[in-house]
FILUM-595111 format. One record per residue: x, y, z negated of N, C-alpha, C in turn; residue number from 1. Coordinates in Angstrom, 2 decimals. Each point is the difference from the previous one (the first is absolute). Example, Ala and Ser with C-alpha at 12.3 -4.5 7.8 and 13.67 -1.06 7.14 Angstrom:
! residues 2
13.19  -5.69  -7.80  -0.89  1.19  0.00  0.90  1.20  0.00  1
-0.35  1.05  0.72  0.82  1.19  -0.06  -0.77  1.09  -0.73  2
//
This chain:
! residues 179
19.68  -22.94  14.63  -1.03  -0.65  -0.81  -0.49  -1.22  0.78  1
-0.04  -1.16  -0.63  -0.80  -1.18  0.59  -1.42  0.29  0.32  2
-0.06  -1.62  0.80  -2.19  0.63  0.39  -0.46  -0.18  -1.43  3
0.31  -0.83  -1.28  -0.94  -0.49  -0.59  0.20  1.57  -0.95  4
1.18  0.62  -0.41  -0.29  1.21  -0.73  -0.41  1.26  0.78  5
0.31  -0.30  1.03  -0.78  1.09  1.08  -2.08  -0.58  -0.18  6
-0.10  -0.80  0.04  -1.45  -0.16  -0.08  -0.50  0.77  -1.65  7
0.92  -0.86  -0.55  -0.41  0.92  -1.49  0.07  1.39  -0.46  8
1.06  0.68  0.35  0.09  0.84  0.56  -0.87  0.95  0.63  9
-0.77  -0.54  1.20  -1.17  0.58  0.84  -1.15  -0.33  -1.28  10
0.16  -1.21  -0.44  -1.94  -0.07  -0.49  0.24  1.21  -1.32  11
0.87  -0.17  -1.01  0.12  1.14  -0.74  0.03  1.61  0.31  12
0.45  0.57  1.08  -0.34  1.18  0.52  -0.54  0.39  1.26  13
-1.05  -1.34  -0.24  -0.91  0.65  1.28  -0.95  0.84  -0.11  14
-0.25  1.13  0.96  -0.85  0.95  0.37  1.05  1.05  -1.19  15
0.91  -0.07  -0.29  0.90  0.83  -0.76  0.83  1.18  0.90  16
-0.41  1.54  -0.30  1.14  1.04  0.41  1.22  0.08  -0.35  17
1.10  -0.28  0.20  1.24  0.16  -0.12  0.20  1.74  0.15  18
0.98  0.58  -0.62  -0.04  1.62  0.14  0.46  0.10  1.47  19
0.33  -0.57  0.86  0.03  -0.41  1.70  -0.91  0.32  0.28  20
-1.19  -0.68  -0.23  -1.30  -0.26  0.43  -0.89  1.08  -0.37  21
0.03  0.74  -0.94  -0.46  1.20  -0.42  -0.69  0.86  0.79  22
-1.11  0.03  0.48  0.05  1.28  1.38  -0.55  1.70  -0.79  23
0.89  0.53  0.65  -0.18  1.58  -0.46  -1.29  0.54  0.47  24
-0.75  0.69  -0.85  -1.41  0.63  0.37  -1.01  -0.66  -0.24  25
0.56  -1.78  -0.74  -1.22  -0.85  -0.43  -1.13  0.85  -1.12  26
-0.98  -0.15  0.68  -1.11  0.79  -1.41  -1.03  -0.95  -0.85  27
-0.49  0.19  -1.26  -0.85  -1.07  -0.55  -0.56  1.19  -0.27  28
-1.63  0.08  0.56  -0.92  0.68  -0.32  -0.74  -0.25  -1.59  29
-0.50  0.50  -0.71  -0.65  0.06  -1.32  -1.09  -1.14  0.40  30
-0.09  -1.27  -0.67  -0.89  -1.14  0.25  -0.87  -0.08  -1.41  31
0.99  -0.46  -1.01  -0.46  -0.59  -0.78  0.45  1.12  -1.20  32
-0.99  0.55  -0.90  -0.31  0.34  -1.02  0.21  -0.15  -1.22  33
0.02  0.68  -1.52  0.02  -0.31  -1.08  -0.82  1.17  -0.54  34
-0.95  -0.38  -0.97  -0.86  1.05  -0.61  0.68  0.25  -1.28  35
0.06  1.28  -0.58  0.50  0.33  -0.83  -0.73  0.06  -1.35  36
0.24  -1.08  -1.10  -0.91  0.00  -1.33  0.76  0.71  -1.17  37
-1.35  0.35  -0.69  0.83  0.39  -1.58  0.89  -1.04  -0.61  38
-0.48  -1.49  -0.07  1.16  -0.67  0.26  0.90  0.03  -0.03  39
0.58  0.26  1.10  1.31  0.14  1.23  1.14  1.48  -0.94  40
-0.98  1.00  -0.35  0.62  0.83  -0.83  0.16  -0.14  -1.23  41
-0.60  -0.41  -0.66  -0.01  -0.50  -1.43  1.45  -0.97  -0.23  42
-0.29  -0.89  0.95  1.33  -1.24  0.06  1.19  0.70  0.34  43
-0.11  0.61  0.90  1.34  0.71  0.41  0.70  0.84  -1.02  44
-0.79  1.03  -0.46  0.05  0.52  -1.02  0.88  -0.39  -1.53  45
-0.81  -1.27  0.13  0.54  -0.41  -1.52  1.62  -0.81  1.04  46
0.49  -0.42  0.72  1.13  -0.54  -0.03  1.13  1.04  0.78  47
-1.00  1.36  0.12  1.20  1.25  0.68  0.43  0.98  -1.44  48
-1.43  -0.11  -0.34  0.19  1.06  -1.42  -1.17  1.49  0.43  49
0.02  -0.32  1.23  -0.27  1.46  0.59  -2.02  -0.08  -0.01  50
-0.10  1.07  -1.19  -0.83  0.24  -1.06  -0.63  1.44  0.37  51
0.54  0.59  1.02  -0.73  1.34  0.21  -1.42  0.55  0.25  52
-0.67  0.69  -0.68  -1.49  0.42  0.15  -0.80  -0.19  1.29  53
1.36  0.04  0.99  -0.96  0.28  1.15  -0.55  -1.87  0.42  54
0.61  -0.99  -0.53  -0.10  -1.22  0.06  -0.67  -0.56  -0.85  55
-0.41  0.65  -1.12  -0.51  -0.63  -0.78  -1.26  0.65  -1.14  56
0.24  1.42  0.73  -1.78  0.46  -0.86  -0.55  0.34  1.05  57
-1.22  -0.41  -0.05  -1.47  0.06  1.27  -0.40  1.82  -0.43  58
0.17  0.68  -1.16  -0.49  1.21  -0.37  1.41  0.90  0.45  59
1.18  -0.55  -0.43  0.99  1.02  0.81  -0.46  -0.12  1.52  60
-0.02  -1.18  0.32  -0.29  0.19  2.21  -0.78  0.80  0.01  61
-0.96  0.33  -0.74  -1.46  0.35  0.15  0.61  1.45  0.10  62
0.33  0.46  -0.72  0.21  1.72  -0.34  1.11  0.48  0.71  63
0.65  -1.40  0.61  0.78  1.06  1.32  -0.23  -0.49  1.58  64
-1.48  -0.49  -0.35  -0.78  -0.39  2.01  0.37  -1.31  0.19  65
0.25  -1.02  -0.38  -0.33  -0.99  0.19  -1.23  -1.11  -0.86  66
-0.13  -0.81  0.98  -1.41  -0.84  -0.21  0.51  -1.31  -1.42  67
1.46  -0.14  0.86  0.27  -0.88  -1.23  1.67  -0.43  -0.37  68
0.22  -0.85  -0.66  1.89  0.57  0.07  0.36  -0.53  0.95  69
1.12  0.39  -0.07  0.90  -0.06  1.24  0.91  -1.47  -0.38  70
0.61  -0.42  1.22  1.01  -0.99  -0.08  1.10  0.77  -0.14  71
1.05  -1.01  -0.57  1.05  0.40  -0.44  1.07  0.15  1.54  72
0.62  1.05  0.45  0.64  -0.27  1.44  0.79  -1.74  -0.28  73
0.69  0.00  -0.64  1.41  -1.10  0.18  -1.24  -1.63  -0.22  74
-1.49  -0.19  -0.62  -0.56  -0.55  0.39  -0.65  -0.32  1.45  75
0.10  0.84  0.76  -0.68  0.06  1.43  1.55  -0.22  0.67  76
1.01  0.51  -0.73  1.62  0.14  0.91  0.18  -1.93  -0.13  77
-0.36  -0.88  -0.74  0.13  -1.30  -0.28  -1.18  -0.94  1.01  78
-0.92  0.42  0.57  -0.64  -0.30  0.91  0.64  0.14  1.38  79
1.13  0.53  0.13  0.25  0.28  1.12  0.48  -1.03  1.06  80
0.66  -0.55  -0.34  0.75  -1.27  0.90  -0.78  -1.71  0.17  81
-1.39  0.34  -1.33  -0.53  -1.26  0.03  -1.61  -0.08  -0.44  82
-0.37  1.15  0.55  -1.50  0.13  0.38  -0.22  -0.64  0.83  83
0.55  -0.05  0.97  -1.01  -0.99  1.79  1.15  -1.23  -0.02  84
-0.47  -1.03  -0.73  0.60  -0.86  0.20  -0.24  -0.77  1.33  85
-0.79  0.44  0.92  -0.34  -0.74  1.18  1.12  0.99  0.67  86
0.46  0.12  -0.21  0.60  1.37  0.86  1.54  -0.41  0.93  87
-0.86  -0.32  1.55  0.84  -1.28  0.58  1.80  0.44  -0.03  88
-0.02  1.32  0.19  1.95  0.63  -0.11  0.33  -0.51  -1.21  89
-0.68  0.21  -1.49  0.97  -0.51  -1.00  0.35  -1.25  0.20  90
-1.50  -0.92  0.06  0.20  -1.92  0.28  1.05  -0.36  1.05  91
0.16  0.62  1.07  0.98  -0.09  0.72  1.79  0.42  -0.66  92
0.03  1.07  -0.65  1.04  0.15  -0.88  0.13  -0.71  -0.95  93
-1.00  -0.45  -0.71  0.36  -0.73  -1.18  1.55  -0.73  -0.60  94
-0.34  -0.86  1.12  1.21  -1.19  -0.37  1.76  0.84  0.16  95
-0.23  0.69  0.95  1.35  0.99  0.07  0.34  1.11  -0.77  96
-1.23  0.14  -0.75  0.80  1.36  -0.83  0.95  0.04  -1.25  97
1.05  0.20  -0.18  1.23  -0.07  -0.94  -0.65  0.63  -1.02  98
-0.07  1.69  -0.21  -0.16  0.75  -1.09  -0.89  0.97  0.51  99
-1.06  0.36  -0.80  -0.24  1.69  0.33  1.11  1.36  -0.64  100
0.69  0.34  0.63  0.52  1.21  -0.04  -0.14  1.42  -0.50  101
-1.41  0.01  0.15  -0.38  1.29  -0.68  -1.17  0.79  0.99  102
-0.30  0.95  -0.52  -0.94  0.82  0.51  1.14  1.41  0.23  103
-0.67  0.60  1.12  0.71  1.30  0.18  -1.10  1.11  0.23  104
0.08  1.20  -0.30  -0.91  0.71  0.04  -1.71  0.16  0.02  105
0.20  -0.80  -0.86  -1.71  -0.32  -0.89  -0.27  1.23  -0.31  106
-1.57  0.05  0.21  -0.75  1.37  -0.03  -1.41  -0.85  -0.71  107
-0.59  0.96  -1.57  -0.82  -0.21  -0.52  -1.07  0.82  0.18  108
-0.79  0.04  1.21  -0.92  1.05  0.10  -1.54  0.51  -0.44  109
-0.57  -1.69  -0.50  -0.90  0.10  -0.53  -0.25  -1.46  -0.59  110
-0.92  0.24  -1.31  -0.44  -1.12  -1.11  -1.28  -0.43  0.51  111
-0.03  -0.95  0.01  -1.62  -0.83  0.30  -0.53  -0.29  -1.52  112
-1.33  0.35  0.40  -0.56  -0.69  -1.26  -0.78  -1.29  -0.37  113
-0.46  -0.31  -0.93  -0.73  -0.88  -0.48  -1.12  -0.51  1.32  114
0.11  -1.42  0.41  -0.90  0.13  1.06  0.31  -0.03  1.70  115
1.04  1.09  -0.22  0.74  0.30  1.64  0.49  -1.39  0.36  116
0.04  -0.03  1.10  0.88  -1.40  0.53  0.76  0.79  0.82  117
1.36  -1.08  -0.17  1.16  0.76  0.59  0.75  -1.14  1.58  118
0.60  0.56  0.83  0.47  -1.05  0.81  1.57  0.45  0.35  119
0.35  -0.70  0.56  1.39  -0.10  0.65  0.29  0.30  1.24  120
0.40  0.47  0.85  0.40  0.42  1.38  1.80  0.02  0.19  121
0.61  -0.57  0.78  1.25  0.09  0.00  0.73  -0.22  1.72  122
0.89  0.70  0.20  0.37  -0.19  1.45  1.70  -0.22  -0.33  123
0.99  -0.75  0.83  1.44  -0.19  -0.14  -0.01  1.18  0.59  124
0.85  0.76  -0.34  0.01  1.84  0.68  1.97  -0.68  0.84  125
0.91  -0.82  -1.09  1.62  -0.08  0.38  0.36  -1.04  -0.76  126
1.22  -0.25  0.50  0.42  -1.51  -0.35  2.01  0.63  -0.04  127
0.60  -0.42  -0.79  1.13  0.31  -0.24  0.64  -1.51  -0.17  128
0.43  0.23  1.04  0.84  -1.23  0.39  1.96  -0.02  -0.88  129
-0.68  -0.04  -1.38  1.80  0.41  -0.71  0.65  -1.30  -0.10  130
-0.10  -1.04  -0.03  0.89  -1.53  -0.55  -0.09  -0.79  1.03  131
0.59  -0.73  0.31  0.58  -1.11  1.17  -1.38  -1.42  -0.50  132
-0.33  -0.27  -1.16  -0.98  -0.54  -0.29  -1.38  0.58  -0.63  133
-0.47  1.03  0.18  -1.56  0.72  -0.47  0.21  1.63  0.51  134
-0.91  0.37  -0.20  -0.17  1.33  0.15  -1.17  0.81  -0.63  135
-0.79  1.21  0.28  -0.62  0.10  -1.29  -1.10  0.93  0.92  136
-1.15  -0.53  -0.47  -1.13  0.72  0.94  -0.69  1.43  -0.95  137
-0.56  0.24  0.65  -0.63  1.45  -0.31  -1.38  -0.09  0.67  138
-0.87  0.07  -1.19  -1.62  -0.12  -0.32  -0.20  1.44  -0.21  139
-1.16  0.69  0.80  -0.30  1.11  -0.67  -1.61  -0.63  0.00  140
-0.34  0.44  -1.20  -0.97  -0.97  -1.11  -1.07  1.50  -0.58  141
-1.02  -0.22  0.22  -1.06  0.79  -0.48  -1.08  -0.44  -0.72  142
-0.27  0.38  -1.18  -1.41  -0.44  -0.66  -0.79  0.65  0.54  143
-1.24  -0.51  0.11  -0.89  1.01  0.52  -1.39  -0.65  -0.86  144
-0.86  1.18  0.04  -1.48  -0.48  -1.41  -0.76  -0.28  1.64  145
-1.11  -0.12  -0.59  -1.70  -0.54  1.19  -0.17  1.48  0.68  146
0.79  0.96  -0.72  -0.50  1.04  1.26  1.24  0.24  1.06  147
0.72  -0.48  -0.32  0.86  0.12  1.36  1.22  1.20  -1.05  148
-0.32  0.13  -1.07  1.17  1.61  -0.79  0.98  -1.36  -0.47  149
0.84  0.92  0.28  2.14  -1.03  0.00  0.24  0.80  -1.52  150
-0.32  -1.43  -0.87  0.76  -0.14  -1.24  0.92  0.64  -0.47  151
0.92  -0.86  0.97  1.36  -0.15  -0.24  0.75  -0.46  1.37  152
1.52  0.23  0.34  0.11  -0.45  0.91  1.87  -0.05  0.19  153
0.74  -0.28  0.90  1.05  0.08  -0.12  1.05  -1.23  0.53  154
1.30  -0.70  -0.27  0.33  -0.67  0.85  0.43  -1.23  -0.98  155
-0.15  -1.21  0.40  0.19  -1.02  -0.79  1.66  -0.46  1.00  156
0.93  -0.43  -1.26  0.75  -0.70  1.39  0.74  -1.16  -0.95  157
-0.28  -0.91  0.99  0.15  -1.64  0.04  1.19  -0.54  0.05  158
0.74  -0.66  -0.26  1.52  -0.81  0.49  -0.75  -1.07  0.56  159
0.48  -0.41  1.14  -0.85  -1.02  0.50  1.28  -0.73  1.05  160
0.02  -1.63  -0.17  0.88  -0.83  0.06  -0.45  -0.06  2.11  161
1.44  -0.11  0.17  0.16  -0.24  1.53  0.53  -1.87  0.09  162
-0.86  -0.27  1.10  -0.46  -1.64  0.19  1.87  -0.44  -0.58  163
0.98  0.30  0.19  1.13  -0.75  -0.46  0.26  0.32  -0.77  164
-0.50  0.69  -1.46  0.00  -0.14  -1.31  -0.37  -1.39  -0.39  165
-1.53  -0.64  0.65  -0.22  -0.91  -0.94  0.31  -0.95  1.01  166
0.32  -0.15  1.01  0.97  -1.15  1.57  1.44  -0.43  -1.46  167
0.26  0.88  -0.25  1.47  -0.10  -0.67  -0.26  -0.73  -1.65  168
-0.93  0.29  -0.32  -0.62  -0.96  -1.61  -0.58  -1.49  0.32  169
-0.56  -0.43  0.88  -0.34  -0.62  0.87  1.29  -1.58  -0.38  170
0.71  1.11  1.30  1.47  -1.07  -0.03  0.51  -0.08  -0.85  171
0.10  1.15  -1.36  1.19  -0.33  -1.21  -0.91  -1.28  -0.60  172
-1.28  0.33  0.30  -1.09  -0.71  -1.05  0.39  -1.57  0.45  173
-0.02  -0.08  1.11  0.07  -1.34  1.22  1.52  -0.82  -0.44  174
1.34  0.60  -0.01  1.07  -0.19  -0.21  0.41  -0.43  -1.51  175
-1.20  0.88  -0.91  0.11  -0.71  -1.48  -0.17  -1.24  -0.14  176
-1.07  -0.27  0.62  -0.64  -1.22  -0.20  0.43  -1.31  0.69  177
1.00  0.15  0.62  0.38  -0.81  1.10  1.41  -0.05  -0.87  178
0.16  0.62  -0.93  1.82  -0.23  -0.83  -0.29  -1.18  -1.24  179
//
């Protein structure tokens, strides 16, 4: 790579993790918050379909111990990756991540309700180094409400581009333009 696409290069992925750069055992403590509104269920609701009593009558919650309905799980499961947007590990991943992959052993352990605020907690637990250009990280990712009780929790995992994935787009990009 020349200096002048090497500079561009640097200013476009600077302060950027490459799945290289990744360090194992990184943790993002629960910072930043989201309160949970009738709102939030209502909307969800109408574009999931998911219409069940316990989400949507205040007299069903009532008659089986709760104060008020419940959130829908796969509403709180959609908060997961982009509640703490300050949240310096993702901003650092950002620019490198290819695809999310999937979730593996997601556990729905409890519904927050109306009111609750929920947060994010996540640590890189492993990193699977499978392709000569990316590899694919492993988030184990926890909701957690204002009292400290785990939502939900389980492993997020990332495809995330190694620095000569985009070294190599770079130059095809460089070589186009120069034909």
């Amino acid at each position: 790579m020349n200096e002048q696409l090497q500079a561009a290069f640097d200013k476009k992925f600077k302060d950027t993790w490459f799945f290289e750069d990744v360090p194992l055992n990184h943790a993002t403590p629960a910072t930043t918050g989201r309160t949970i509104t009738e709102a939030d269920i209502l909307n969800f609701a109408g574009i999931s379909g998911e219409w069940a009593p316990i989400h949507m009558d205040l007299e069903y919650c009532k008659a089986h111990g709760h104060d008020s309905v419940l959130a829908q799980h796969m509403l709180i499961y959609t908060f997961t990756p982009s509640i703490n947007p300050s949240d310096p590990m993702m901003a650092k991943m950002n620019n490198s991540i290819l695809a999310t992959k999937g979730t593996k052993n997601w556990k729905f352990l409890k519904m927050p309700a109306v009111g609750d605020t929920v947060y994010t907690t996540s640590e890189i637990v492993a990193k699977d180094d499978n392709k000569p250009e990316r590899g694919v990280i492993i988030i184990q990712m926890s909701m957690i409400d204002q009292n400290g009780d785990v939502l939900q929790t389980g492993e997020y995992h990332l495809v995330v581009a190694k620095k000569i994935f985009f070294e190599k787009q770079f130059e095809a990009a460089a070589a186009k333009a120069q034909q």
